[in-house]
N, C-alpha and C positions, 0 to 999 in steps of 0.2 A: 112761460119763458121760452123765446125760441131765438135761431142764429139765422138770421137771414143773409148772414155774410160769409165768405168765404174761410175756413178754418185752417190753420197750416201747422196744428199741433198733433200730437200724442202720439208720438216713436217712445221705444222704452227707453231707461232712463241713463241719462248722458254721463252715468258714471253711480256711485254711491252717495254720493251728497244729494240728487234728488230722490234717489229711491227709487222702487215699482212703480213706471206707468203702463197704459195696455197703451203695446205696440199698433194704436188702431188711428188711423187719419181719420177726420171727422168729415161727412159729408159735405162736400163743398155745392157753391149758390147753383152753378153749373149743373151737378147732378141731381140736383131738386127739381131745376126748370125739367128737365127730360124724365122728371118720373112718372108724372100725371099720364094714363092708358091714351090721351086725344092729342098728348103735344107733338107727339110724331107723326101721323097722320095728319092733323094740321097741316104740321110745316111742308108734307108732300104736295096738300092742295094749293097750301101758298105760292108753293113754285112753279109747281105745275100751272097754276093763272098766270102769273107773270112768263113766265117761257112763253105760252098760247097766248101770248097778248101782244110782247115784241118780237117773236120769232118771224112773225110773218111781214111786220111792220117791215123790218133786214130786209128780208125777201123783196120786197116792193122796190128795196133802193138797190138792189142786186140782180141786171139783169142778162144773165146768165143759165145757158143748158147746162145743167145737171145730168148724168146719167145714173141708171140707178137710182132712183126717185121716182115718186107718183106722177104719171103719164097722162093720166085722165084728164075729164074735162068740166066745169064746173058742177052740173050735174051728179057724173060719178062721185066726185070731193063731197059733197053735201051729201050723196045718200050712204057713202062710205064714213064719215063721221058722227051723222045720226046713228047709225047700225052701232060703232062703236062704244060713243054715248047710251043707248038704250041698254046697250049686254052689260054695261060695267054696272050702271046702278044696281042690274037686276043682280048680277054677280056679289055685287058688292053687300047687298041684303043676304044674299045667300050667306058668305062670307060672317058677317052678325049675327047670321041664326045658328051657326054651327056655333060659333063662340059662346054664345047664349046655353045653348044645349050643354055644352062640354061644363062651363063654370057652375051650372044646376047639378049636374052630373056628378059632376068633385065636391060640392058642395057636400050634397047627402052622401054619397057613398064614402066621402076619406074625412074631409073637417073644412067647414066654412074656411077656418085658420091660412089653409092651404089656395085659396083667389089668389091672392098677391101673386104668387110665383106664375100662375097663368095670365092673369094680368100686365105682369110687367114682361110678357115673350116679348121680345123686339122682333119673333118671327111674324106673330099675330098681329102687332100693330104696323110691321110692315105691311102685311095682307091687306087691312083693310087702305092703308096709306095709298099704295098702290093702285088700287081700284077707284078709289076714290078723283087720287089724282088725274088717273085717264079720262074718267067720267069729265071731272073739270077743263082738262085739257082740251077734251074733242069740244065740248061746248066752246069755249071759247076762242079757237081756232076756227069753228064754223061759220062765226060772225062775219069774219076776216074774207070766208072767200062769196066774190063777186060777180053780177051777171049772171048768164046761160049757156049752155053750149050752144056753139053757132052763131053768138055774138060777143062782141070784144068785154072780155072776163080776164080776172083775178086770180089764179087758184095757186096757192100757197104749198108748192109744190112738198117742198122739203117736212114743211109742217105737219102734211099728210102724212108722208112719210113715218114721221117720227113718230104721231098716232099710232102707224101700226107696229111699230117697235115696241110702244108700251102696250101693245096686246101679248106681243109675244111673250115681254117681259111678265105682265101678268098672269098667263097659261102656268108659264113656269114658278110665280111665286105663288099661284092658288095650289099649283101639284107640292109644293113644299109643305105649304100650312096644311093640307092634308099629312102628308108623312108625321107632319111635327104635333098635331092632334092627337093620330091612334095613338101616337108614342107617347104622350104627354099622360096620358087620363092611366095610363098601365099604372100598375099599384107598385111596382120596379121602381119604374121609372122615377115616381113621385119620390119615393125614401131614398134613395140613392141621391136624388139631387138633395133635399134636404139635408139627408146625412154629409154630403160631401161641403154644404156651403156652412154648415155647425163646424166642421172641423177647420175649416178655414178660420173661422171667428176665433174659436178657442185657441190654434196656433199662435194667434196674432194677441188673444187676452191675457191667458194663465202663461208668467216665466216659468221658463225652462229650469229643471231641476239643481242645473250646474252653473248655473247665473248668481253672481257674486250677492247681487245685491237678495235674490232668492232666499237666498240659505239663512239671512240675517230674520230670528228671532219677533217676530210684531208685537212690541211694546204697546204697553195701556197708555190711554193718553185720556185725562179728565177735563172737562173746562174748567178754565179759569176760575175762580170763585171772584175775585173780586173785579177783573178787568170787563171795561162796556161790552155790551153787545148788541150785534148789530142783524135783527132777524128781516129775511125777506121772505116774504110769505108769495106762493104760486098764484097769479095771475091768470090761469087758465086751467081748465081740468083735462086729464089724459094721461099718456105714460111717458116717461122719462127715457127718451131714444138716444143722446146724445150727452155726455159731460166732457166738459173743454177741461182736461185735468190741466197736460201743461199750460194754460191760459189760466189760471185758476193761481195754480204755483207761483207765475210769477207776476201777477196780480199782487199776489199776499206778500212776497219780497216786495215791490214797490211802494207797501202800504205800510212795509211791516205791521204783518197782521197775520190771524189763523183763519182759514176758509172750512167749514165745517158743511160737508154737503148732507142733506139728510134724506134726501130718495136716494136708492140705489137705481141703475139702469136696470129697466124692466116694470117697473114697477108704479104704480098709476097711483098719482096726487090729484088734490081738487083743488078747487080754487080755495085761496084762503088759508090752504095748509102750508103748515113752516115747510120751505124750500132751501134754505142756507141761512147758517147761523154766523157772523163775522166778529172776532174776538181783539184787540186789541187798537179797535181804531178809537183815534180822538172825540169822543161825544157829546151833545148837549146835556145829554140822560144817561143813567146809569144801562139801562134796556131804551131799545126803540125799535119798534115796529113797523115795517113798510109793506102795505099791502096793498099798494098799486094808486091809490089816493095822490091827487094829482092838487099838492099843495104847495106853499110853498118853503116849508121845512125841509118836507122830500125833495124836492128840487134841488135844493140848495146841497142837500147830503150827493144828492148822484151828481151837482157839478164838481162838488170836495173830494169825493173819492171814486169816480169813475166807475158807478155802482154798473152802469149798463155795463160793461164790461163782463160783469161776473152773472149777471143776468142773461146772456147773450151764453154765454159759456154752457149753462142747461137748456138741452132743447126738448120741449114735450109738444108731442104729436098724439092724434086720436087711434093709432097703430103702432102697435111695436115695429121695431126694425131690427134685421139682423145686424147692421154695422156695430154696437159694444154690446150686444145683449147674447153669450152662449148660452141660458137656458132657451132661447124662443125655440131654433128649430128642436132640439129637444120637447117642447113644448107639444109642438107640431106632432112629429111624432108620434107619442102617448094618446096624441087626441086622433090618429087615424087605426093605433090599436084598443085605442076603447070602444071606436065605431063599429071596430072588427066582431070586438068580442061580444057586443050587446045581442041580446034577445032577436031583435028584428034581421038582424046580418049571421050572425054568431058563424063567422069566420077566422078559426083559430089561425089557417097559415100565413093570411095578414098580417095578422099578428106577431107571429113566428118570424116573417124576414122584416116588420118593426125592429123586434129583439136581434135580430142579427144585425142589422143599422146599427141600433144602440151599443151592441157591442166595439163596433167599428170606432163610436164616440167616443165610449169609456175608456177603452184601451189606450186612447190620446190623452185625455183630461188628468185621468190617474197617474199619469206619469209626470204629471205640471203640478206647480206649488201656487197657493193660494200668494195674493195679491197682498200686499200689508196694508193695514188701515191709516196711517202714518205715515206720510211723504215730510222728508227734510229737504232743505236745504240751509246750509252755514251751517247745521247743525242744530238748528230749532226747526221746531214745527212749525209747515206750512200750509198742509191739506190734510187733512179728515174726511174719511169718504169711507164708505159700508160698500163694497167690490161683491160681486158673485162668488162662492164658494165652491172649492170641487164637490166636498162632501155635498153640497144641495143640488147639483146638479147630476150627480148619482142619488141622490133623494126622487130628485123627480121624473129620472127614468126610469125607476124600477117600483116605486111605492106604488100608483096608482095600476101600473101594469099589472103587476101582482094582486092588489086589491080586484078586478074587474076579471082576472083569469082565477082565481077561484075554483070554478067550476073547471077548470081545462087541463088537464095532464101536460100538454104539447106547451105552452107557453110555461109556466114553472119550469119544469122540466129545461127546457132552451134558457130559461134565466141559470139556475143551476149550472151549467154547461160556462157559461158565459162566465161567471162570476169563478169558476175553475181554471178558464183562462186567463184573467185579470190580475188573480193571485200572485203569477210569477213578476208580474211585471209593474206594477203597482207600488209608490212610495211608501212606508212603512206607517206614516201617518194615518195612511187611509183602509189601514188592517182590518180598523173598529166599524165602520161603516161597512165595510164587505163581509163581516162574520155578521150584522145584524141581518142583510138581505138574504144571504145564505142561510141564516136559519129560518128566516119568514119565507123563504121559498121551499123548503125542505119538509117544513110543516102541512105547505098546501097540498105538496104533491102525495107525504102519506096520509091526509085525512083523505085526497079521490079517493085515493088506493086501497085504505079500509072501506070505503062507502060503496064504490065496487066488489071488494069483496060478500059486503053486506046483501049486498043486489043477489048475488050470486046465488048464497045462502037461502037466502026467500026464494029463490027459485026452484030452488033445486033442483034433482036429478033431470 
């Protein structure tokens, strides 16, 4: 199921009658075209041909000195374009090999997990955009100029010009992607940006503690037992990046109907697995099943009730995304302190400002109230949906951490510390999760501490 349309839902909730939604806008058609690593360098060559195709054409009908412009004479234009042209390609390779090296680089040393965010620099794909475009430019401005020197000639004065504009331009954005390189692959760098684009997410997921609709209890809600239902089963296999809650909501008001989503964001369906279960529409059968079967039954149901609609509404991609998912960079995270702490790197302080990251996370999340499973409006039920929970998200930054640091005084230890300062500030709900990690962290650090001891001993004097 995916949205190939622009979304204009899911601000929180427009009072208490619809309940908890995550304050998050869903990625629009717009920011999908521009996410692909080539669509911006592309669109540089595109223009960059089209400028070096009519710019010079102008010129022709334009005949006027310029000053401050290329002086030269057809000659110089052509061997000052080639020169152009040959340095950019080569630059430009250059430019793809550093890129190359740096995503190998982060690859093995922090977590495959972690490409995307080097991937999508708009500083990078400016780089090669750039380069590219020059390359394309001089070519095709070369064509344009005409004759020899010493006989009556062509030469696209301005055009020239502009060629060597976008050299200069390019000096200056190759010295950028350098800066933005060394800085990028630092082990700093990487968690702080992760850390900082996780808290973004959570700000905008988990209500705030003093939010009306927050404080309100989350009620059991069972299906129906005897009203139809109406199951759509996933049409393609990957992770659930996107649910169109408010679309979903009032979907289920126009149908009067209950919308039962059964992947949570995050979380990877195959094809063929129940996707959303729909309770109270008018049916031919008591149960019926739609699993993408292109007949005329189903047809007939998605023209009666507007099924695309609610299909469109979950979007599963072959990648997670940070837009409604607060475990991923969490996720990230754990997978660049496990790297740290394995046998081959066994790098605790990696580790160490991980855990200070994660600190950064939890002190926010802890202090938000989970999501309710249960969206009203009128006062009945309209949506059903399985939300991320803070407790799993403190589950999944400390469980595996702790599991893999074992062996290391310096990360327990720092987890300890953490969970010390969490305490004061922490909703009262989430007491019981934080006395579990604090004693699984308390335990590892005194069994080193004996095993050290032990060491000692066998050594003796």
């Amino acid at each position: 199921m995916t949205d190939p349309s622009p979304a204009r839902d899911d601000a929180r909730s427009d009072g208490d009658d619809l309940g908890v939604l995550p304050q998050i806008r869903r990625t629009s058609r717009w920011s999908r075209v521009w996410r692909p690593f080539w669509v911006l360098p592309m669109t540089f060559v595109v223009v960059a041909t089209v400028v070096g195709a009519v710019l010079p054409e102008w010129e022709q009908s334009v005949d006027e000195h310029l000053p401050f412009v290329f002086q030269g004479g057809a000659d110089g234009a052509r061997g000052m374009l080639s020169t152009i042209a040959g340095a950019m390609i080569s630059v430009t390779g250059l430019v793809f090999s550093i890129t190359m090296v740096v995503v190998q680089l982060a690859s093995s040393q922090f977590s495959p997990r972690v490409l995307d965010d080097f991937l999508s620099s708009r500083i990078t794909q400016s780089t090669l955009g750039i380069f590219a475009a020059t390359f394309t430019y001089a070519l095709t401005v070369l064509r344009s100029v005409q004759g020899a020197s010493g006989e009556e000639s062509f030469v696209p004065q301005i055009s020239v010009t502009l060629g060597f504009l976008l050299v200069l331009a390019s000096v200056g954005t190759f010295l950028a992607f350098i800066q933005h390189i060394t800085t990028s692959i630092q082990v700093s760098s990487i968690v702080t940006h992760l850390g900082s684009a996780t808290m973004s997410v959570i700000d905008r997921y988990f209500p705030h503690a003093d939010e009306p609709a927050a404080r309100r209890p989350d009620r059991e809600w069972d299906p129906p037992g005897s009203a139809p239902v109406l199951q759509l089963e996933a049409v393609e296999h990957g992770y659930v990046v996107e649910i169109g809650y408010r679309r979903l909501v009032e979907w289920a008001v126009e149908h009067d109907a209950v919308v039962q989503v059964l992947t949570p964001v995050g979380r990877y369906v195959t094809e063929g697995a129940p996707a959303v279960r729909i309770y109270g529409l008018a049916l031919p059968e008591r149960r019926v099943v739609m699993n993408g079967a292109d007949d005329e039954e189903h047809r007939e149901l998605d023209r009666r009730f507007d099924l695309r609609t609610v299909r469109r509404a979950i979007v599963v991609e072959q990648d997670r995304s940070f837009n409604q998912d607060p475990e991923l960079g969490v996720r990230k995270l754990v997978d660049i302190a496990e790297r740290a702490l394995s046998p081959g790197i066994n790098d605790p302080t990696t580790a160490s400002q991980v855990t200070n990251e994660l600190h950064r996370i939890l002190r926010l999340v802890v202090t938000r109230r989970d999501l309710p499973e249960v969206v009203e409006r009128d006062g009945r039920t309209r949506l059903v949906h399985r939300p991320q929970r803070v407790a799993e998200v403190v589950d999944l930054a400390l469980e595996e951490l702790l599991h893999y640091a074992e062996d290391s005084l310096q990360v327990p230890r720092q987890v300890l510390f953490v969970l010390g300062r969490l305490r004061p500030v922490a909703l009262p709900e989430y007491a019981e999760v934080l006395d579990h990690w604090e004693r699984v962290a308390r335990r590892i650090v005194e069994r080193a501490r004996a095993q050290d001891e032990q060491a000692l001993v066998r050594r003796g004097p």
